[in-house]
N, C-alpha and C positions, 0 to 999 in steps of 0.2 A: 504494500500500500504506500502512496507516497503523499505526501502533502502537499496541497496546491494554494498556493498564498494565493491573495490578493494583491493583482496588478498594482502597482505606484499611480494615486492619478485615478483609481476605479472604486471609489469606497461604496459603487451601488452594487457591485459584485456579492455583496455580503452586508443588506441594507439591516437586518437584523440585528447585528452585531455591531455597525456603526449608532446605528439608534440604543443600543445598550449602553457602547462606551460614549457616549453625548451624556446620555441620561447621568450616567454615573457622574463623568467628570463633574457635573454641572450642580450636582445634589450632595458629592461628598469630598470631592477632592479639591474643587475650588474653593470651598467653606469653610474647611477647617487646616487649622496646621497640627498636625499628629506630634505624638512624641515619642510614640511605638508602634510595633507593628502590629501587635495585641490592641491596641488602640483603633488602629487603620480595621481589623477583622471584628470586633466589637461592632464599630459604629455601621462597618459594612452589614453584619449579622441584622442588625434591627431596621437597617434602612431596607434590605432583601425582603426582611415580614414584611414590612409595609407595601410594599411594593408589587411581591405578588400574593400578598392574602387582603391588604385594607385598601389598597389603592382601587378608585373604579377605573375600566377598563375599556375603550375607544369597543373595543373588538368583542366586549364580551354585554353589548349594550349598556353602556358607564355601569353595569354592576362592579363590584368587587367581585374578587375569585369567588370568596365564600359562601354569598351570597346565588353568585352562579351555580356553585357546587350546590347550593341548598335547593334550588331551585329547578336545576335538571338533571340529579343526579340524586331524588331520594335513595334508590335499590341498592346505589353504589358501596364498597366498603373502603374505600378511601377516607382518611383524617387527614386533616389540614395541621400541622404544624402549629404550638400554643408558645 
């Protein structure tokens, strides 16, 4: 298997992943100055819950994940992360 980068200059080759690292920079890395790395994975850890369990969602009709899950997936045995 080999990896296939993205082109220099192609950031819509892999618009999921630009739309990640935007998001990210933009909510955690511009905002704060860390002082560890434990710091850095901390505030990463609670900004992730939010993100995809409390945040609503373009894609999922502005619901939140959980909300979704709750809503078309009673049968399911899926847990959401507390």
């Amino acid at each position: 298997m080999m990896i296939h980068y993205i082109q220099p200059g192609e950031p819509n080759q892999n618009a999921y992943i630009e739309r990640f690292n935007r998001t990210y920079r933009e909510e955690i890395l511009s905002l704060y100055v860390f002082q560890s790395l434990s710091e850095v994975r901390e505030i990463t850890y609670w900004w992730m819950n939010d993100y995809n369990e409390l945040r609503p969602h373009d894609a999922l009709g502005d619901l939140t994940p959980a909300d979704y899950m709750n809503r078309y997936t009673r049968n399911s045995t899926y847990e959401m992360s507390t």
